[in-house]
N, C-alpha and C positions, 0 to 999 in steps of 0.2 A: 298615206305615203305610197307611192308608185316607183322610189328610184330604180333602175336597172343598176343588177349587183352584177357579183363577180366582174373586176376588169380584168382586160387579158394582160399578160404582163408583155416586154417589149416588141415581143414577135405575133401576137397575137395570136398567140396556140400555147396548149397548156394539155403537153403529150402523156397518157397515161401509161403508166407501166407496163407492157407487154413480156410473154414468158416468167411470171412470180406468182402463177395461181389463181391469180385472183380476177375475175372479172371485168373488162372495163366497165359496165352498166354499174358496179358498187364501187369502185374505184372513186366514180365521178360520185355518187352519190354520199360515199364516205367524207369526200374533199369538201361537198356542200353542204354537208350535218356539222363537220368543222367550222366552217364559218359563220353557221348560225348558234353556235355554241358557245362561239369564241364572242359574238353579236358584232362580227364585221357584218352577218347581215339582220337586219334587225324586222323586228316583227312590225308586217307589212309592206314588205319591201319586195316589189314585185322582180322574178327571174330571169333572164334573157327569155328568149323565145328557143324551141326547140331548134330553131334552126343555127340560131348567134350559139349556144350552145353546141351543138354537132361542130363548127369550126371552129371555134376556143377549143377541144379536146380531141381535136381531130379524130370524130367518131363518124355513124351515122346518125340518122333522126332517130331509128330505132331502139338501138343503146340508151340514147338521151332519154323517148320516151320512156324508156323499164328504170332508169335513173330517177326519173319524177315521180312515177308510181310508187318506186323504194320509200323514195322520201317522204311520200302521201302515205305509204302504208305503216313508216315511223311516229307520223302525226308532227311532220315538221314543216309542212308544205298542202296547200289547198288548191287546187286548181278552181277556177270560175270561170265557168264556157262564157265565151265571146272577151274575156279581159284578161287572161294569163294566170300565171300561178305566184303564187305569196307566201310570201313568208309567215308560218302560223305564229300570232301571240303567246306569250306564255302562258299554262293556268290560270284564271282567274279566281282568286280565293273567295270562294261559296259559302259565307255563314249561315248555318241552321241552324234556328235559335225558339226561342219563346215568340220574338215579333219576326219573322224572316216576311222581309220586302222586296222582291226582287231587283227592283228600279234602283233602292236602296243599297243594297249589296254591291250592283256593279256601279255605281256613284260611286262608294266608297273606296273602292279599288283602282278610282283614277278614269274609267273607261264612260262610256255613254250606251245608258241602254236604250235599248228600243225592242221592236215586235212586229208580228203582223195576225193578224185573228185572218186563219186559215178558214172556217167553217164554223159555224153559230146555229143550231138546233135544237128542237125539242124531243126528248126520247124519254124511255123509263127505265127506272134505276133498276141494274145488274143485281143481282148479289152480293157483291161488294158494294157496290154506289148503296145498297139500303143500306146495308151494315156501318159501314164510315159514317151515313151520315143519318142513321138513326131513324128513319124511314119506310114504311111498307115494300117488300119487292115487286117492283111493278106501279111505282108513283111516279108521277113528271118530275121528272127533272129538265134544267137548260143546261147543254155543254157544249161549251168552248174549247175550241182546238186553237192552237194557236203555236210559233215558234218566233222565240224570244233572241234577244241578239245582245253584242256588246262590240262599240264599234263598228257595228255592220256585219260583225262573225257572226254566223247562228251557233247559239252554244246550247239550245235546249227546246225540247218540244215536251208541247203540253197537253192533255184531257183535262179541262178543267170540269163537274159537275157544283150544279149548285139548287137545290128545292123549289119547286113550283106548288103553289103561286107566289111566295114569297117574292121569286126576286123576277117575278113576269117581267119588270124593265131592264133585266141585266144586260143583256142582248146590246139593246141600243144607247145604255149609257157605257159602256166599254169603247161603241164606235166612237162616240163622242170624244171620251177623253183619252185611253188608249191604254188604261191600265187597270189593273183586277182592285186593289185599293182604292182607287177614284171612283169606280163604276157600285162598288161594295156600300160607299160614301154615299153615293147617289141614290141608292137604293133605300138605307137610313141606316146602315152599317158604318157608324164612324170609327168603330176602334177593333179588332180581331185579333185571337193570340193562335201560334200552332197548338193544338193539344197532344199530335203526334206525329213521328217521320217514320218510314220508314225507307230503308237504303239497299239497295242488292246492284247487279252487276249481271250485263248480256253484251252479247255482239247484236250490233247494229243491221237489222234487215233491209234490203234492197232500196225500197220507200223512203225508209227514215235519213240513210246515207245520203240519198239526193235530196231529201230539204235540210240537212245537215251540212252539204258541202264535206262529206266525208267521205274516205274508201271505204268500198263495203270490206263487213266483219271487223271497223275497228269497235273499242268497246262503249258500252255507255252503262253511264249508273245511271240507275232508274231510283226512282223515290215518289213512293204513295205517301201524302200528308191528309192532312185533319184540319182546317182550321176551324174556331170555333168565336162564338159573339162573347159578349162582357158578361151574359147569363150563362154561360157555356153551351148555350145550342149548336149546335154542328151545319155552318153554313156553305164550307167548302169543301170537297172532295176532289185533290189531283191526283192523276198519275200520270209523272215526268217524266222525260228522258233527257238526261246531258251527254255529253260530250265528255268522254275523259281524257282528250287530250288537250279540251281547253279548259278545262271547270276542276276545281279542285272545293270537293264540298269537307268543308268544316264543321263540324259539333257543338257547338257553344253548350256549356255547362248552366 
C-alpha cells in the first residue's frame, strides 16, 4: 500500500506551536507517531514527501527532515532511497520453538515471507561453527548469508553454516527453491528439530542498518541456534540478527 497520509486540513497548513518549548522538528514528529498509533496511518502507508510536508507545517525541509529521522529513530518509520518513507509494520510475532520455520512463522502471522541469499561460500568452522555443530576447528564448512523479509520488510539477517561434505549441494538447491527447509530436503534432510536458541541484544552497525533498512544504532536481537536431524546430528549452525522493532521473538515452551 502506497496511500499519501496526513491530509491537510481546510487551509492546507497545519501550524506548529511556536514559543511552548518545544521543538518544531518533535512537534511534527510527535503529531505523526499519533496517527500511527491511533492507525489513522496504517503500516505501509507511504508519507508526503519532505517537501508536501515543509508546507502542511509551514516549516522548512530541514525541520521535516530531523522530523523523519525522529520517527526512523523511534522505529515507526523506514525510509527507502529512490520510493519515500513508510510507515513501519507492527512486530511480527517470532515463535521459537522445537520446529521453528521461518516461512512458517511469518505465514502464520498473516504476512508473506521471502528472502534473498546475499553471499554462498565455502570456509572452515570458527570455534563456535565446530562447537555448535560438533566438528573438528578448521573443517569445510558452506555458509550462507542471507536476509530474510516479510512483506518485502527486511526483518532479519543471517550466517547460516552447515558440514561439508555432507551438504556439497546445499548451495545450489537453496538457489533453486529459496528456502533453508527445501534445500535441507533436497539434500535428504526431510524432517530437523532446534536443539538450541540462544538470544541476546546489540545495536545495529553501520552495514547491517543499510541491509536492514534501519537507522543506525537501533537495536537487534541476535539469536545463535542449533538445528539438529531425527538422529540428532547437528546440521545447522545460525547466527541471526532481527530487528526489534519489527520482530518480536516468542519462546514456545
Amino acid at each position: 500500500m502506497t496511500d499519501t497520509v496526513l491530509p491537510a486540513d481546510d487551509n492546507g497548513v497545519t501550524e506548529v506551536a511556536r514559543g511552548r518549548g518545544i521543538a518544531a522538528w518533535r512537534q511534527i514528529a510527535d503529531e505523526i507517531e499519533a496517527d500511527i498509533r491511533s492507525e489513522r496511518l496504517r503500516a505501509g502507508m507511504q508519507l508526503p514527501t519532505e517537501s508536501q510536508l515543509a508546507t502542511r507545517f509551514a516549516v522548512n525541509r530541514h525541520t521535516v527532515r530531523r522530523s523523519l529521522a525522529e520517527l526512523a529513530a523511534r522505529g515507526l518509520v523506514r525510509a527507502t532511497q529512490g520510493r519515500g518513507t513508510f510507515v513501519e509494520a507492527r512486530p511480527l510475532p517470532y515463535p521459537i520453538g522445537a520446529r521453528t520455520r521461518f516461512s512458517e512463522n511469518v505465514s502464520r502471522a498473516g504476512r508473506e515471507a521471502g528472502g534473498k541469499l546475499l553471499e554462498a561460500y565455502e570456509t572452515v568452522a570458527d570455534p563456535g561453527v565446530a562447537k555448535a555443530l560438533a566438528i573438528a576447528e578448521g573443517a569445510p564448512v558452506v555458509r550462507l548469508d542471507t536476509v530474510r523479509m516479510a512483506d518485502g520488510s527486511p526483518i532479519s539477517l543471517g550466517n547460516a553454516y552447515f558440514p561439508l561434505p555432507r551438504f556439497v549441494g546445499l548451495v545450489d538447491a537453496y538457489r533453486a527453491v529459496g528456502t533453508v527447509t527445501q534445500a535441507l530436503e533436497a539434500c535428504g534432510v526431510g524432517d530437523y528439530r532446534r536443539l538450541e536458541t540462544r538470544i541476546s541484544a546489540r545495536l545495529a552497525g553501520v552495514e547491517e542498518a543499510q541491509k536492514l533498512d534501519l537507522a543506525p544504532g537501533r537495536l537487534l536481537l541476535t539469536v545463535e541456534s542449533i538445528n539438529v536431524d531425527p538422529a540428532g546430528t547437528p546440521i545447522q549452525f545460525t547466527r541471526a540478527a532481527f530487528s526489534a522493532d519489527r520482530t518480536e521473538l516468542v519462546v514456545e515452551s
